[in-house]
N, C-alpha and C positions, 0 to 999 in steps of 0.2 A: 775262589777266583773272583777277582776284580772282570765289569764287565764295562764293553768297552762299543764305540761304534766309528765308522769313517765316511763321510758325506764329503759328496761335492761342491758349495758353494752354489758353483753355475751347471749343473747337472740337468738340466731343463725344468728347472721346476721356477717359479716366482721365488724373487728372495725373502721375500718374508714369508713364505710357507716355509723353506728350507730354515730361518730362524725361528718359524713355530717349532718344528720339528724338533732342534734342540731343546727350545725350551721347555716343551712337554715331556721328553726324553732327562731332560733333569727328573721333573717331578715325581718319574718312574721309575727314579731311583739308579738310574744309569752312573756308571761312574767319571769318563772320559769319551769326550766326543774328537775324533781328529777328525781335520780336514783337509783333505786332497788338492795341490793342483792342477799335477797331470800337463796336457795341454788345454787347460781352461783357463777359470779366475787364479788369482794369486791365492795363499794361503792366510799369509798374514794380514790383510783386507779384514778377510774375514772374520779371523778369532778373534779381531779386536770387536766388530759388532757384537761376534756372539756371547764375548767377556762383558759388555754392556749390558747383555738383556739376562744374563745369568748372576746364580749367585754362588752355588756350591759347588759345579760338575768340572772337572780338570778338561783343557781345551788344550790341542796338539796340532802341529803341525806337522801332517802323515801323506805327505812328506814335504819341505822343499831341497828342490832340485841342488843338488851342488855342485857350484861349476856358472852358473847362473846369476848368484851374488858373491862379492868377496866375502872372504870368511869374518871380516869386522860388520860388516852390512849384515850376514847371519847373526854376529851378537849381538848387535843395537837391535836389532827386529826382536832377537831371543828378550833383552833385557826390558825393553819397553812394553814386549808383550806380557811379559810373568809381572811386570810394575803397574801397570794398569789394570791387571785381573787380580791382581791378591794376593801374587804366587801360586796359580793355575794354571800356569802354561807349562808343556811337555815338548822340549823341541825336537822334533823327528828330522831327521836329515836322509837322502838316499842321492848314489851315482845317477838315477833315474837309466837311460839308455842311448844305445848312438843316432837312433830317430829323431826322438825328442832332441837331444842335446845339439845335435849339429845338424838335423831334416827343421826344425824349428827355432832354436837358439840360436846357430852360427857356433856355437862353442865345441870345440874338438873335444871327443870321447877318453883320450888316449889317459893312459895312467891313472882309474878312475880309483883304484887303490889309494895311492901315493894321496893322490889333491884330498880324497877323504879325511884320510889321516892324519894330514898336516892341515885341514880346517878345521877338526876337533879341536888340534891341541890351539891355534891360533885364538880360537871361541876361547876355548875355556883359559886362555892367557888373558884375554879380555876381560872376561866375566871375575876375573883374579884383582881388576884394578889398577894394574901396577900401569910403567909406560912401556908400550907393545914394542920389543926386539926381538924377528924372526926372520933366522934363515933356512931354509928348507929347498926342496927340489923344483918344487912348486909356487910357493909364494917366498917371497923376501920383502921384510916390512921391517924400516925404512924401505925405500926404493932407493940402491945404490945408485950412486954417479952425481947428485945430486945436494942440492943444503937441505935436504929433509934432515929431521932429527926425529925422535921415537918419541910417541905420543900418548895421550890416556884420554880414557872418553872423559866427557865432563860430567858422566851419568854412571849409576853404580846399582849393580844387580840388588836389590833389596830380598830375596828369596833365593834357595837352591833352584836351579834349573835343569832338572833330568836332563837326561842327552838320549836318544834311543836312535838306532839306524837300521835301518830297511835293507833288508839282506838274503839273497838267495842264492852264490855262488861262495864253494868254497873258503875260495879266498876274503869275501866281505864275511861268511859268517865267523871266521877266528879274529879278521879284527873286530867284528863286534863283540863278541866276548871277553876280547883285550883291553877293550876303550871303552864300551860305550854301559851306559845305567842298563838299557833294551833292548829287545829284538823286538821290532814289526817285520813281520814273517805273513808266509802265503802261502798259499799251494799244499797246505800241509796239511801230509797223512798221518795220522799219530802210529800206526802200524809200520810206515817206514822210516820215522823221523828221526829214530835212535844215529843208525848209518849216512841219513840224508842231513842232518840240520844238528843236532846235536852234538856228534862225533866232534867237526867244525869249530861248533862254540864252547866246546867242553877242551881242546886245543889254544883256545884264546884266552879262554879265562886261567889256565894255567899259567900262561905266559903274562898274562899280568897278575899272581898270585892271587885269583878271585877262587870264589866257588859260585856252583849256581844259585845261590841266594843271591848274591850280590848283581843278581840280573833278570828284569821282571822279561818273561818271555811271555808277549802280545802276539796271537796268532788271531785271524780274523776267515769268517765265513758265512757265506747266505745261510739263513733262517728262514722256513715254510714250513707251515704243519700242514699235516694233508689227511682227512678224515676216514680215508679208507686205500688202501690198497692200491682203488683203482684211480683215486684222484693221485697216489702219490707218484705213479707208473707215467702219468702226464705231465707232472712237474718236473720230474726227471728229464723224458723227454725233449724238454721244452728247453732245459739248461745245455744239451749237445751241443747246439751253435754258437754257443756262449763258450763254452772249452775249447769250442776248435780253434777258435780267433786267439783265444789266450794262448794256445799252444801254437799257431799255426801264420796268426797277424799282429803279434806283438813282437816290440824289437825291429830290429832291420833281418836282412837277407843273409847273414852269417851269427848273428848275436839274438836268441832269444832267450833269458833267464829262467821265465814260465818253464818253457819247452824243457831247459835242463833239471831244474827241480824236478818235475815227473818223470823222467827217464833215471833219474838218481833212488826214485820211492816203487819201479819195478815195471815202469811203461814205458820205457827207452824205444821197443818196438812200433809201437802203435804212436808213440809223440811224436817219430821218426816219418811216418809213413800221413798222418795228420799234416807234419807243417808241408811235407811237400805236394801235397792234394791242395792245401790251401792256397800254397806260394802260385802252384799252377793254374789258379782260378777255378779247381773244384770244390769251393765250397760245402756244398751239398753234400757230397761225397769225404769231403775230412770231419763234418759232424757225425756221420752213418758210423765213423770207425770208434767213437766213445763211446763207453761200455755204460752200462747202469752203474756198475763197481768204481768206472771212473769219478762218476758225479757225485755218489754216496759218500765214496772214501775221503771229499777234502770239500762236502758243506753238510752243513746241517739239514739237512732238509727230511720231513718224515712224520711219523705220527709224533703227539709228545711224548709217547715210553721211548721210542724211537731216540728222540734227540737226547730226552734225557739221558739214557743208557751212553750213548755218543760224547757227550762230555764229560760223562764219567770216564771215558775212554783219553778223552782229552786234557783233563786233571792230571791220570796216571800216567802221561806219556811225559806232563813235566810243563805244560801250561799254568801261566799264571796270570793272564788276562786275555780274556774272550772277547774278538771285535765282531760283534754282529751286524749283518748287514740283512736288517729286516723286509722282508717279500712284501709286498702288496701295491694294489692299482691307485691308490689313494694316499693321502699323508693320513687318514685316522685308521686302514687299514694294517700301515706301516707300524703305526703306534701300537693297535693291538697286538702285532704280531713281538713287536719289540718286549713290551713288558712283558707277556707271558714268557719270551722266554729270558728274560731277566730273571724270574722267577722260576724256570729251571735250572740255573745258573746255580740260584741260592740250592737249591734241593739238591742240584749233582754236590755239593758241598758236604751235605749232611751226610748222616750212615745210610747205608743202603738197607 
């Protein structure tokens, strides 16, 4: 397994710590670093810094938003970025939500299928060279009515440029296994992934006569090691509030993706009775309802036989890159915790 991580830019940290972080995270042998922009910094800002201070490690964009730029704006960013890095760039694209997209962008949610699917094929019409004629549901390029005529960048993709899309309903997971190089996935139980995530993309890939080699499946998860028992029973603990917001405060008041992903892997009950403690303002009380099982089942966190055993679990469920999202109060604590488990990575690889 290829291993992998996803930082925030503006995550509260100094930007140049958050640029140490990568750079050290090369050295330790990291494979791909993606960067988030969420509601913070941009993405592409940033991978272009971090393509600067690095030399080997593949830089992603995990996610941008789509819907937010036009899908040519997505390929000049996509092409300038893999051009200036070497051919290192991994372009992540995702719907993101109706929050974010319309509570912060102003950009309507609606049809987040459709706009996906017709900005893949527009990119990658782009990334092809030719001059851009598309009509679609969604976008139409030329813009009728007009003296436009059909145009070509002046710039031309120098590298292949993966495509990977961020997927956790149904429906987005069989177009990505129709369309897309990837999955960046979440929320994932390897225990119920076969029915929840799999089923989906093993549907897509049919439909675009793939198999699952032809699609590197990135699944990502906190990393903590915890020296005994009782240290691990705290670290547990301590992630409740952090699940309940994901099941409970993310999304809006009809759409939360989190929330369906676990109710599809066998917590339908408990995601059910979390988001609405949470929507109601009990907080406190939708953290009380996750379980230990909850927190174990979809991160890494544990002793290291613990984690190691854990990605062996994660290999066999059909993973083929690990995004770690390393624990610690410090960036050199971050890093410790990073490389070691880089290095359980390599070892869940080997024989048992």
């Amino acid at each position: 397994m290829r291993t992998a991580t996803t930082i925030e830019a503006s995550g509260g940290e100094h930007w140049s710590q958050q640029a140490d972080f990568v750079v050290e995270a090369e050295k330790l042998g990291l494979d791909i670093c993606w960067v988030a922009e969420a509601w913070g910094s941009d993405a592409p800002s940033a991978l272009g810094y971090y393509a600067a201070r690095t030399d080997r490690i593949l830089l992603g964009s995990g996610v941008m938003q789509v819907g937010t730029r036009t899908p040519v704006a997505v390929a000049q960013t996509a092409i300038t970025l893999s051009n200036l890095s070497g051919g290192r760039f991994l372009l992540g694209l995702g719907a993101s939500g109706p929050q974010v997209m319309e509570g912060l962008h102003g950009v309507p949610f609606a049809r987040p299928l459709s706009r996906m699917r017709e900005t893949v094929e527009v990119v990658r019409l782009v990334l092809d060279g030719g001059k851009l004629s598309y009509s679609g549901r969604e976008f139409t390029i030329p813009l009728p009515g007009g003296d436009a005529v059909p145009m070509r960048l002046s710039t031309r993709a120098e590298h292949d440029i993966p495509l990977y899309l961020a997927a956790l309903s149904p429906a987005m997971l069989r177009l990505t296994g129709e369309i897309a190089d990837g999955w960046l996935g979440t929320s994932f139980v390897p225990e119920g992934a076969a029915g929840a995530y799999f089923a989906h993309l093993d549907e897509g890939l049919a439909l675009g006569g793939r198999s699952r080699s032809d699609l590197d499946v990135c699944q990502g998860a906190e990393v903590a090691f915890a020296p005994d028992e009782e240290a691990l029973g705290a670290m547990v603990a301590g992630r409740k509030k952090e699940l309940a917001f994901s099941l409970g405060g993310m999304g809006s008041a009809s759409t939360n993706f989190y929330n369906h992903a676990y109710s599809r892997q066998g917590w339908a009950e408990v995601a059910a009775e979390v988001r609405e403690r949470w929507q109601s303002g009990d907080r406190d009380g939708a953290a009380g309802l996750i379980t230990d099982e909850m927190v174990l089942g979809t991160t890494l966190i544990g002793t290291e036989s613990m984690v190691r055993a854990r990605l062996r679990v994660w290999r066999d469920a059909g993973v083929n890159t690990v995004r770690l999202y390393p624990a610690g109060q410090t960036l050199d604590d971050r890093l410790v915790t990073l490389g070691r488990a880089i290095e359980l990575v390599r070892e869940a690889d080997g024989p048992e």
